[in-house]
C-alpha positions in Angstrom: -129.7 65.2 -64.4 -128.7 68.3 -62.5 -131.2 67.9 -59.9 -130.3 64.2 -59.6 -126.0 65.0 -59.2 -127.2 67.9 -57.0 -129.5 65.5 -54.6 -126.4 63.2 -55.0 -123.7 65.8 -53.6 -126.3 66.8 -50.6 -126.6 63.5 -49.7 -122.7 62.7 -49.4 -122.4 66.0 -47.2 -124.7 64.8 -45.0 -122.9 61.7 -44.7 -119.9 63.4 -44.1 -121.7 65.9 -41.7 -122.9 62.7 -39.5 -119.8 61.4 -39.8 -117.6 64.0 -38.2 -120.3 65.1 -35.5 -120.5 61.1 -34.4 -116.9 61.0 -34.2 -117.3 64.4 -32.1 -119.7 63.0 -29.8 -117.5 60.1 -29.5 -114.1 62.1 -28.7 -116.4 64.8 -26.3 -117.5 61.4 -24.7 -114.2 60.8 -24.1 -112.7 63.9 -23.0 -111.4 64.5 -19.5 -111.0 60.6 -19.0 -107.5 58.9 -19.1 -106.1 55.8 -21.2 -107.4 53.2 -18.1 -110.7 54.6 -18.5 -111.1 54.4 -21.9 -109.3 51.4 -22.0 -112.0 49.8 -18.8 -114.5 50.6 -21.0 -114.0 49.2 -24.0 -113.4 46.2 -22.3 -116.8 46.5 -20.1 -118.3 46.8 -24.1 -116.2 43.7 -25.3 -117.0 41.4 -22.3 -120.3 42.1 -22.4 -120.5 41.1 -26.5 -118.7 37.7 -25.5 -120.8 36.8 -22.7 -124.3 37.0 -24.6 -122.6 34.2 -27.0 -122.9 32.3 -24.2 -125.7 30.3 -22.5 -125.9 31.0 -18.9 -128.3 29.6 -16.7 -128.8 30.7 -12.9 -129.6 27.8 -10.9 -132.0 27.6 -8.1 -129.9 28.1 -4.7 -129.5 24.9 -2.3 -128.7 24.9 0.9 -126.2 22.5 2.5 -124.8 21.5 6.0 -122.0 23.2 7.3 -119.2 22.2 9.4 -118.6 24.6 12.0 -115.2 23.3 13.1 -111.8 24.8 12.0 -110.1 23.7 9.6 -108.0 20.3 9.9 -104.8 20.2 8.1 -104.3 16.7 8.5 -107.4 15.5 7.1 -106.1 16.8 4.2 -102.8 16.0 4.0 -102.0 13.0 1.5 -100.5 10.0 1.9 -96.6 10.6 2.6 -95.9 8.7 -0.9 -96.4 12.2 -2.5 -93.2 13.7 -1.1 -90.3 11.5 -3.1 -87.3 9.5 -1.0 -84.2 11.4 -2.2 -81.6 9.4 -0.3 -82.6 5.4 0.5 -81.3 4.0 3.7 -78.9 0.9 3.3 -79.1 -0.7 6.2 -81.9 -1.8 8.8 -80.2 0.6 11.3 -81.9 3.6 10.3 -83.5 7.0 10.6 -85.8 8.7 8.2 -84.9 12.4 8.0 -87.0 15.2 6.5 -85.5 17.9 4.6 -86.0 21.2 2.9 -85.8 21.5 -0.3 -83.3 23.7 -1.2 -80.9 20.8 -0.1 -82.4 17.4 -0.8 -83.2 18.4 -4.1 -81.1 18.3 -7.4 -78.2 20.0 -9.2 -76.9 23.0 -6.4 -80.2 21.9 -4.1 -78.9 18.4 -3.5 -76.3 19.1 -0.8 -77.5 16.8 1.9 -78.1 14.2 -0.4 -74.7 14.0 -1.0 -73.5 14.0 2.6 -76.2 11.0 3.5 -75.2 8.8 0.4 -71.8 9.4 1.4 -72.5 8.2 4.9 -74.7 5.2 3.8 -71.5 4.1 2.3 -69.0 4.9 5.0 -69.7 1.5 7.3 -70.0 3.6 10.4 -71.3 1.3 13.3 -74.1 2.4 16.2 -73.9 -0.4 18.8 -72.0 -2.5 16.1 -74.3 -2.2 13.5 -73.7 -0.2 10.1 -75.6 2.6 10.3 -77.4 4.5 7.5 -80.2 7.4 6.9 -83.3 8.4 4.7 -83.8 11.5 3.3 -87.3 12.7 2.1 -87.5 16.0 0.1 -90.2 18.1 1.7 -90.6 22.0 2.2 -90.2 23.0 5.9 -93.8 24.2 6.3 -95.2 21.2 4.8 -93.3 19.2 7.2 -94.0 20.6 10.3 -98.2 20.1 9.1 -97.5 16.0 8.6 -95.4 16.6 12.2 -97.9 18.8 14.3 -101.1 16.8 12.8 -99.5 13.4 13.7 -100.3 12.0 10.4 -96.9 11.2 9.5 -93.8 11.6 12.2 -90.2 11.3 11.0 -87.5 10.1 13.2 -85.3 13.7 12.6 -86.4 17.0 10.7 -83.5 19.4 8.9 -85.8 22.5 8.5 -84.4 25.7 6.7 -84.6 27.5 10.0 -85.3 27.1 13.8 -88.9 28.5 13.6 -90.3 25.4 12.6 -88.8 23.7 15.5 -90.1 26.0 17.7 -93.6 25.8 16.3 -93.7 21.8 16.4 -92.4 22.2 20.0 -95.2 24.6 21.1 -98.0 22.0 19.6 -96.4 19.0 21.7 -94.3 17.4 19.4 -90.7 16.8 21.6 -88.3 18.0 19.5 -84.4 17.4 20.8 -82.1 20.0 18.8 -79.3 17.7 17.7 -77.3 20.7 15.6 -78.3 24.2 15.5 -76.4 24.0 12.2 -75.7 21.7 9.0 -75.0 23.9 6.1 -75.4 28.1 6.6 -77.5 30.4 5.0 -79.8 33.4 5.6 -83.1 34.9 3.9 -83.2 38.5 3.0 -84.4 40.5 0.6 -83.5 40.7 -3.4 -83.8 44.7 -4.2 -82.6 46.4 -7.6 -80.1 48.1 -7.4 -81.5 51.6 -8.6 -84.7 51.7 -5.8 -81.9 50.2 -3.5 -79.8 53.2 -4.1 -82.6 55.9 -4.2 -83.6 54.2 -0.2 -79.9 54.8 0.5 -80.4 58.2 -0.6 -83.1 58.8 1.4 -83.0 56.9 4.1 -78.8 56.3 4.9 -79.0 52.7 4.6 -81.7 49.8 3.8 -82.2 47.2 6.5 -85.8 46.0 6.9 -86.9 48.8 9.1 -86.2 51.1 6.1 -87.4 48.4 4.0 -90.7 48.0 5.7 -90.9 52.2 6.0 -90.7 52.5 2.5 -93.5 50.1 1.6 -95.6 51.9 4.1 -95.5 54.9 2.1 -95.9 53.4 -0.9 -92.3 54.1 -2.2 -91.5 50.2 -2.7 -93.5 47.4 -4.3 -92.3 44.1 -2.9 -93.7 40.8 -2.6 -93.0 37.9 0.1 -93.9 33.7 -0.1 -97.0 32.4 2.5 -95.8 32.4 6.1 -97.9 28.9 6.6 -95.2 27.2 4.2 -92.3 29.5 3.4 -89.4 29.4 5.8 -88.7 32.7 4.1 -92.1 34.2 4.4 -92.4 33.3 8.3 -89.1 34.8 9.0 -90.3 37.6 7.2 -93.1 38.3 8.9 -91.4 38.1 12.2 -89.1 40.4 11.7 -91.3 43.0 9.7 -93.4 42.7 13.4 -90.6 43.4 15.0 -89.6 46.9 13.7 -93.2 47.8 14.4 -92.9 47.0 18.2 -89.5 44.9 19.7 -91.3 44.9 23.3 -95.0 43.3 21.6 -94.4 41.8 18.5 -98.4 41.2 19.1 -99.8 44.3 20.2 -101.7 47.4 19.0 -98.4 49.2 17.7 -97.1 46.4 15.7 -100.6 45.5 14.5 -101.6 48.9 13.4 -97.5 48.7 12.0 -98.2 45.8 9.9 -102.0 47.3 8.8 -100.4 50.5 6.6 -97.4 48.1 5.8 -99.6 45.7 4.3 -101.8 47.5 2.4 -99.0 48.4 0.2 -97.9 45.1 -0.3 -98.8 43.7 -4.1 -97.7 40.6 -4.1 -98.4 37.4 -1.3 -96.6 34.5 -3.3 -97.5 30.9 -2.9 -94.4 29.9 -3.8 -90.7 31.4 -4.2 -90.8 30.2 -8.0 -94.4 32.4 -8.4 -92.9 35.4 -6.7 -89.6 35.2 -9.0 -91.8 34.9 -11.8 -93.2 38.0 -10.8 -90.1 40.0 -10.7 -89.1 38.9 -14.0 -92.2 40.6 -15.0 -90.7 43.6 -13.7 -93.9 44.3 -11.0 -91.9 43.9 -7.7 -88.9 46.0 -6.9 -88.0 43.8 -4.3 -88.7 40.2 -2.9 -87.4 37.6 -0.3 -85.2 34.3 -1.2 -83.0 32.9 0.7 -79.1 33.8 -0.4 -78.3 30.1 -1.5 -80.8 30.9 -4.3 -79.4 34.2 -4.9 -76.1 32.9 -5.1 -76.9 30.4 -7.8 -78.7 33.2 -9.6 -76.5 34.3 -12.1 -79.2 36.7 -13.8 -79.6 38.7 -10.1 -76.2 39.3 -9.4 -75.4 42.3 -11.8 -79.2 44.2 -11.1 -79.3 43.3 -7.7 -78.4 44.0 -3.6 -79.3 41.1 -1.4 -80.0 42.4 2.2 -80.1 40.0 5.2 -82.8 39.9 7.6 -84.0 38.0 11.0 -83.0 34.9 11.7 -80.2 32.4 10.4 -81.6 29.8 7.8 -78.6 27.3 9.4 -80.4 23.7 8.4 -80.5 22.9 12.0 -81.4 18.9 13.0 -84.0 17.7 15.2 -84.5 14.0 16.7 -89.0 14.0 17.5 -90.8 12.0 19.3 -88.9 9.4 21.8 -86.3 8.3 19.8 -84.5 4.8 21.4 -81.0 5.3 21.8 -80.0 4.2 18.8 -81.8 5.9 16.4 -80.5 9.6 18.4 -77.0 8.1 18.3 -77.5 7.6 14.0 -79.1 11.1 14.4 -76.0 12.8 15.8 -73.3 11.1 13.7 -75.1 12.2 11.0 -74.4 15.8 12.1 -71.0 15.0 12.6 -70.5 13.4 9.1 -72.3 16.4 7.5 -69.8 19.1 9.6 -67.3 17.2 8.3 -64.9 20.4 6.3 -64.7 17.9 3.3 -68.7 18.8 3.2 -69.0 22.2 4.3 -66.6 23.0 1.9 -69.0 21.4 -0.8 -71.9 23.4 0.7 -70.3 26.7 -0.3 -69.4 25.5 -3.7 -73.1 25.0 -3.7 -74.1 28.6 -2.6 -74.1 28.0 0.8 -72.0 29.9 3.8 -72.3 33.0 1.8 -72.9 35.3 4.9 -71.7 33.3 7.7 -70.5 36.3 9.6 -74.3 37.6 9.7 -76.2 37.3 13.1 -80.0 37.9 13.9 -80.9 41.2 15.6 -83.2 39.2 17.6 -84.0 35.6 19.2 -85.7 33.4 17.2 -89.8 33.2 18.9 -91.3 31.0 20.9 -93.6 29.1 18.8 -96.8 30.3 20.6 -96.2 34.0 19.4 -94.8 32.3 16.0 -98.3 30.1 15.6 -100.4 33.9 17.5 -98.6 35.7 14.6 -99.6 33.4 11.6 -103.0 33.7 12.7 -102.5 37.8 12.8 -101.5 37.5 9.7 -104.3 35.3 8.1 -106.7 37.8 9.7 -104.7 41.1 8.6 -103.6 40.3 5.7 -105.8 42.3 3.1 -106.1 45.1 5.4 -109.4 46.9 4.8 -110.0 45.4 1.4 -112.2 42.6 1.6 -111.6 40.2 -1.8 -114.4 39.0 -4.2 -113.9 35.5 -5.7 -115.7 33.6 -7.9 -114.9 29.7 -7.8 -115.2 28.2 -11.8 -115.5 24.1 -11.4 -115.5 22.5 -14.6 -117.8 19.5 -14.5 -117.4 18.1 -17.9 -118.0 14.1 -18.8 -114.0 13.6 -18.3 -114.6 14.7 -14.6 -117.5 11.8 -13.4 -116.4 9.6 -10.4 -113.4 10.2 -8.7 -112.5 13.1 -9.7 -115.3 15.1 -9.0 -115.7 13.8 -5.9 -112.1 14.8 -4.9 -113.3 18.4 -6.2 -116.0 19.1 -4.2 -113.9 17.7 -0.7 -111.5 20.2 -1.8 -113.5 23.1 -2.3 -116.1 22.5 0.8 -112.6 21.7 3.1 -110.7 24.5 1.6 -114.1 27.3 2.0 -112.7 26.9 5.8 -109.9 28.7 4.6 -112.3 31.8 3.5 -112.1 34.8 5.6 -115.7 35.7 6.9 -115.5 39.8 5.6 -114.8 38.5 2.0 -117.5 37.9 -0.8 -117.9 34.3 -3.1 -119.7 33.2 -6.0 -119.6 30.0 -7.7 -119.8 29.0 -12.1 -119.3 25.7 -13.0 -119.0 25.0 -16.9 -119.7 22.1 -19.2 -120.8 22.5 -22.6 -122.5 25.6 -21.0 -122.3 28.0 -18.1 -124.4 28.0 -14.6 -124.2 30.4 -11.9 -124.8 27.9 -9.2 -124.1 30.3 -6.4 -124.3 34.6 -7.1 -121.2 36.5 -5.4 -122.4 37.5 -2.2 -120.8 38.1 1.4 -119.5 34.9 3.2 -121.5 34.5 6.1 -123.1 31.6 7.4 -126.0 31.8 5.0 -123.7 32.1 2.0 -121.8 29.5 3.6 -124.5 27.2 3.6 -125.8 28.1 -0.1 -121.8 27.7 -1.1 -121.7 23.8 0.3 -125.1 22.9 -1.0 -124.2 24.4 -5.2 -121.1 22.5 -4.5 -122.8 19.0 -3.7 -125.4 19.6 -6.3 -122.2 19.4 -8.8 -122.7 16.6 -11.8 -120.7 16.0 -14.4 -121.2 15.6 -18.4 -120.4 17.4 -21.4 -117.6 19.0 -23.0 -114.8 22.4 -21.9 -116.1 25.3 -22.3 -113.1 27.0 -19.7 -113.1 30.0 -21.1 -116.3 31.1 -21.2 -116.8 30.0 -17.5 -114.2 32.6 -17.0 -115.8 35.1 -19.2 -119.2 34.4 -16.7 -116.8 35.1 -13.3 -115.8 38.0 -14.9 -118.5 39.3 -15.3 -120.5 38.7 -11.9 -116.8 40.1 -10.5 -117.4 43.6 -12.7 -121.0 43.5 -11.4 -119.8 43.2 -7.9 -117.1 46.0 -8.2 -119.6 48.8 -9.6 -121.5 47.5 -6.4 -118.9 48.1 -4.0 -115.9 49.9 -5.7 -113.2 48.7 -2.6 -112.9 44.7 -2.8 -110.5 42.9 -4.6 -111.6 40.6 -7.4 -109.8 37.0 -7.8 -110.7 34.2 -9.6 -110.0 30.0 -8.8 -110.5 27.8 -12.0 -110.4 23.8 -11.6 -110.1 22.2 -14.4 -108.7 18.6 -15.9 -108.4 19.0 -19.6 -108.1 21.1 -22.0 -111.1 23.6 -23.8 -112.7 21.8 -26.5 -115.9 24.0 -26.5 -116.6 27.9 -26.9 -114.5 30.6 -26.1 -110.5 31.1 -26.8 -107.6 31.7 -24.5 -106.9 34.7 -27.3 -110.5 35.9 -27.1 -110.2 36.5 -23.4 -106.5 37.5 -22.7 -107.2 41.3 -23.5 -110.3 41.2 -20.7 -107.9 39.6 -18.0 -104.9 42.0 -18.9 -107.2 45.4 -18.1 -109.4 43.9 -15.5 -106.2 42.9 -13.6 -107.8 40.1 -12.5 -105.7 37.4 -10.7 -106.7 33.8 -12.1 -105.6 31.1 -10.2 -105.6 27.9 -11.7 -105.6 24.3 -10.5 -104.8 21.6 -13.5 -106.8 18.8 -11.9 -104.6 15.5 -13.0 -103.4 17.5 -15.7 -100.9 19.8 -17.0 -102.4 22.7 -18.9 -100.7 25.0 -20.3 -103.6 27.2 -21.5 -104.2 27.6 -17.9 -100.9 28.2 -16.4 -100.8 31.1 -19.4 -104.2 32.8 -18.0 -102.6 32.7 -14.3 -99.0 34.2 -15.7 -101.0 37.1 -17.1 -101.1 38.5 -13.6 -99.1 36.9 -11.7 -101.0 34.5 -9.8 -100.3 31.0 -9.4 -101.0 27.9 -11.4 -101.0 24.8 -9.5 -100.7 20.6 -10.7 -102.9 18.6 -8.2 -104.1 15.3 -8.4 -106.4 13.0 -7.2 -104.4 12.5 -3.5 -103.4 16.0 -2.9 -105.9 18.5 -4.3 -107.6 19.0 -0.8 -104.4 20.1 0.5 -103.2 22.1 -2.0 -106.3 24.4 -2.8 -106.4 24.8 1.3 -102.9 26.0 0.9 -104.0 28.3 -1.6 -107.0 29.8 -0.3 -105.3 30.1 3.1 -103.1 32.7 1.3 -104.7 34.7 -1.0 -108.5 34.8 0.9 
């Protein structure tokens, strides 16, 4: 019995003993690295757990036939239905106007619907008959692609600022400035209030050459909207070009300006409403909006300085094309009705004329430099770190026919969007996971490889979203150890909800320390499992449908590859 209790003892010792010098091993295994570290690892252990659950098969590469050409925006623009009528005309003397948004929309955004219902009812007579006008609600940038491409030409165009008009003048389009102004208001940038006092301190005052100094040396995170579709975000990066170089808003100095400016910047926003989500998140101590928003922002007006920048966002009007006389005549009494004090007065109970007494620095640009500097910034815009993205299609049953088909136009259109010095890969999920196409630089090879997976796409079987995520993950932490410098993103299309495999839960953790950006496209569906994966951080969560998914994933690749 002794012997036996004695054997016992020893042998709980040794336990102990084995315990304490694993856990030793483990915290000298540990020493010297920080939280992140530890943190990356144990998530490089859990993701690779999860991803041998899954069944991943690598198919055999194809080849396709690529189109060479650039990109055509029109092609992919849909039908003008998509973009609602916020104001019918009344009569058969009309014109159809197209208006940003922040004033043919609703509540404090529906300014000028106001002023044109108002007018549809005041009888006023263009060589005697009643006249009336149409108002479609579409964003500036979005109008000047139906405008430019020719695939849909109003008779008048309100834009937020004159940029646009210059930009559809430069491509051909006549464009007769009716009124430089309907309603006033100016972009600038939303700072909080502390980092806008500590520039103060340090610099004497914050303007956007301070602004764009302090980004530069990494002292400010701030995001700004797509310069392709944001009247904000073009404005923007006009002016940030010219406090690198007012002679050559185009040349070497402003170039290598906007270079070191850039790679500072976090956040590119597709959208205003993406960006503002960001702040809330507390990321961004700064971002752009226009001061109509701002002024209707109850939430910003305690934390934070508004600072204006470049040019007046004054709504002016533009008759296109050759108008007859009669439809520029409806055109300019409109502008007279809407300058009316009775409605500018209603404008700044809406937000607007909040800073009327601010003018531009500079002259708006000619729209060759504006359409030269859009270009700049498509090709400068991620500075010298090249992004790696892996594209996740789900092809389940619920996606045969149409649907699919509109998927793979989009993605082969929208790959023209891809900038040649980044990397792609390509997953698409069913039941199970295939690697149709392993991350790999875009050149014309890739290229090739990337159209043929997509074609080979055939749908059947159930969700399995999550795990196709879990698989782009993976190939994306593969890629990094490779080449340590790129940027991962992800692009999920989907149209219904996971019904197979993994969890949003058991992948939320993964996304959260990766810091991988998952944008998500709800294919004819809303889904909020996805537009939670893309709010993790911060990247944006779009709701396309069968007529306008080409467009809107080119929009999106434009900006973020």
């Amino acid at each position: 019995m002794k012997k036996g209790k004695a054997f016992a003892v020893l042998a709980a010792i040794a336990v102990v003993v084995f315990v304490l010098v694993y856990a030793g091993i483990k915290v000298t295994a540990n020493l010297g690295k920080d939280r992140a570290q530890v943190t990356q690892e144990n998530a490089s252990e859990r993701l690779g757990k999860l991803y041998k659950g899954i069944t991943v098969e690598t198919a055999e590469p194809v080849k396709g036939q690529i189109d060479l050409d650039p990109a055509n925006v029109g092609d992919s623009l849909p039908d003008i239905s998509k973009f609602a009528v916020s104001v019918e005309n009344s009569t058969d003397a009309f014109i159809e106007i197209f208006s940003s948004t922040e004033k043919s929309g609703t509540g404090n955004d529906g300014w000028l619907n106001e002023v044109a219902a108002d007018f549809n009812k005041a009888g006023i007579q263009v060589n005697g008959k009643a006249a009336s006008v149409k108002i479609r609600n579409i964003a500036s940038g979005t109008a000047a692609d139906y405008i430019r491409s020719g695939k849909y030409v109003p008779d008048a165009y309100t834009p937020s600022n004159e940029l646009w008009g210059e930009m559809v003048k430069a491509q051909g389009v006549k464009a007769e400035l009716i009124a430089p102004k309907l309603a006033g208001n100016v972009a600038g940038v939303v700072m909080a209030k502390a980092k806008y006092d500590a520039l103060v301190d340090k610099y004497g005052a914050v303007n956007l050459k301070t602004i764009t100094d302090a980004i530069a040396d990494n002292e400010l995170a701030m995001g700004y909207t797509d310069p392709f579709a944001s009247s904000t975000g073009l404005n923007f990066l006009m002016t940030a070009l010219q406090t690198f170089d007012r002679s050559n808003l185009l040349g070497e100095k402003a170039v290598q300006g906007f270079e070191r400016f850039q790679a500072n910047v976090p956040f590119l926003a597709s959208t205003t409403l993406q960006m503002r989500d960001a702040a809330k998140s507390g990321m961004l101590d700064a971002f752009v909006l226009e001061y109509q928003i701002y002024a209707n922002a109850s939430e910003l007006k305690s934390g934070y300085v508004f600072t204006p920048f470049g040019v007046r966002h004054d709504s002016p009007l533009y008759a296109l094309g050759d108008l007859p006389q009669e439809k520029r005549e409806i055109a300019k009494r409109f502008a007279e009705f809407a300058l009316q004090a009775k409605y500018q007065d209603t404008a700044k109970a809406m937000g607007f004329g909040g800073l009327d007494s601010y003018r531009a620095e500079m002259p708006a640009a000619d729209g060759n430099t504006l359409i030269a500097a859009q270009k700049l910034w498509k090709e400068k815009k991620n500075g010298a770190k090249p992004i790696a993205a892996v594209f996740v299609a789900d092809v389940s049953g619920s996606m045969a026919g149409e649907p699919l088909n509109r998927l793979k136009e989009s993605l082969i259109k929208g790959q023209k969007y891809l900038g040649r010095d980044n990397s792609i890969g390509l997953v698409s999920y069913s039941n199970d996971v295939s690697i149709r196409l392993p991350i790999a630089k875009y050149d014309a090879n890739q290229q090739s490889m990337f159209v043929g997976a997509v074609e080979g796409l055939q749908a059947e079987g159930g969700t399995a979203t999550f795990d196709g995520i879990l698989v782009a993950m993976k190939m994306l932490q593969e890629e990094i150890a490779k080449n340590p410098g790129v940027k991962p993103l992800i692009f999920v299309l989907s149209d219904g909800e996971t019904n197979q495999g993994h969890s949003l839960n058991d992948i939320r953790g993964l996304i959260e320390t990766f810091r991988i950006p998952v944008y998500t496209i709800g294919y004819n569906a809303n889904i909020k499992a996805l537009q939670s994966i893309s709010s993790i951080n911060e990247a944006a969560s779009i709701n396309a449908d069968t007529d306008d998914v080409v467009y809107k994933i080119g929009n999106l690749l434009n900006v973020q590859m």
